[in-house]
C-alpha positions as CSV (number, residue, x, y, z in Angstrom):
1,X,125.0,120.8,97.2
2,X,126.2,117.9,98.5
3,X,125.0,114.5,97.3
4,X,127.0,112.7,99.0
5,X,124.9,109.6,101.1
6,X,126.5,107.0,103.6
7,X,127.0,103.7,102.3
8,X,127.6,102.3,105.8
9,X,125.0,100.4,107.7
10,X,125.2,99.1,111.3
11,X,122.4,96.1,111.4
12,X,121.3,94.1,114.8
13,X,121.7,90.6,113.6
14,X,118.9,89.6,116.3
15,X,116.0,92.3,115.5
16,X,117.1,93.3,112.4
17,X,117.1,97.4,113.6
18,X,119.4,99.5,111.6
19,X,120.9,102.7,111.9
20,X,123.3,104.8,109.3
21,X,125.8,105.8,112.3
22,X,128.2,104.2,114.4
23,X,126.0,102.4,116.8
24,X,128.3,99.3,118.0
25,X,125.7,97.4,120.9
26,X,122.1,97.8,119.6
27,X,120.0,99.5,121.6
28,X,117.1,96.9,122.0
29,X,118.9,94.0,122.1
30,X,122.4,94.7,123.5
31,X,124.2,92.6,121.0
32,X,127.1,93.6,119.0
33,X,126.0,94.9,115.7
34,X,127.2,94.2,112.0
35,X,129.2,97.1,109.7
36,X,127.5,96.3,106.4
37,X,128.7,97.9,103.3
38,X,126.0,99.1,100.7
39,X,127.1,98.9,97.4
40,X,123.8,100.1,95.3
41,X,121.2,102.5,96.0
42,X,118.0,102.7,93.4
43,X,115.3,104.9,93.7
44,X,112.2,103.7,94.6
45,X,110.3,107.2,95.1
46,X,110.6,111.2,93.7
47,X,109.5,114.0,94.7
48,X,109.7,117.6,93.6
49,X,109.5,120.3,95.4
50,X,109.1,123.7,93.9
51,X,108.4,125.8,97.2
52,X,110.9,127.6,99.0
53,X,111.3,127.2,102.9
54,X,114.3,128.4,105.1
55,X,117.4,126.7,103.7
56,X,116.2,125.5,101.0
57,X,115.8,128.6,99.0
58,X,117.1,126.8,95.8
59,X,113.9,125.0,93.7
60,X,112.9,123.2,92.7
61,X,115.2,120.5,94.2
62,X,113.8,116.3,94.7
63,X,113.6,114.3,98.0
64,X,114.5,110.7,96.3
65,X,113.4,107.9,98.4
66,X,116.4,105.2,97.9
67,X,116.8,101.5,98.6
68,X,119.8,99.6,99.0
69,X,120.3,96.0,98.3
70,X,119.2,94.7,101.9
71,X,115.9,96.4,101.4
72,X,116.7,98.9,103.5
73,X,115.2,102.9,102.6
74,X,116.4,106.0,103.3
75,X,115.5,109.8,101.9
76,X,117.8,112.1,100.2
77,X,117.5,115.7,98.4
78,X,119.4,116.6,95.7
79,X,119.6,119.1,92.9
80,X,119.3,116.2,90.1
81,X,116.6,115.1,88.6
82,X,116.1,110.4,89.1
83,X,113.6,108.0,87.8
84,X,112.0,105.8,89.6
85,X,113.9,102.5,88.9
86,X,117.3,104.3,88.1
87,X,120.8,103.5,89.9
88,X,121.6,106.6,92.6
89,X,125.0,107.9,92.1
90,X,126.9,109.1,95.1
């Protein structure tokens, strides 16, 4: 399994919308948007999941829910075990 998240944001400087692909105008506002790097992701949330559904035969796996540094959040399963609190490693 791949663990792997994007550590690329793209952030309207006007509305402050965000979006984890390339979005270069925003799409409220029409301004350009900022490429902002994330450099740490900690996990805020946890949960395990020890029912099978269609491609996701392997349990139990988590659905982390991560923050970066901006305050941004975003959701992520992987196969390892976090705490809330802990550092996410990509």
């Amino acid at each position: 399994m791949n663990d792997r998240v994007s550590r690329i944001i793209f952030k309207c400087k006007n509305c402050n919308s965000s979006w984890y692909y390339p979005v270069q105008k925003c799409i409220y506002c029409k301004i350009d948007t900022e490429k902002i790097e994330q450099k740490e992701l900690k996990v805020i949330g946890i949960t395990q999941v020890n029912v099978e559904s269609k491609g996701h035969e392997n349990v139990p796996y988590f659905v982390v829910l991560l923050q970066d540094e901006f305050g941004n959040t975003l959701v992520k399963k992987t196969m390892k075990k976090y705490n809330e609190g802990e550092k996410f490693e990509a």
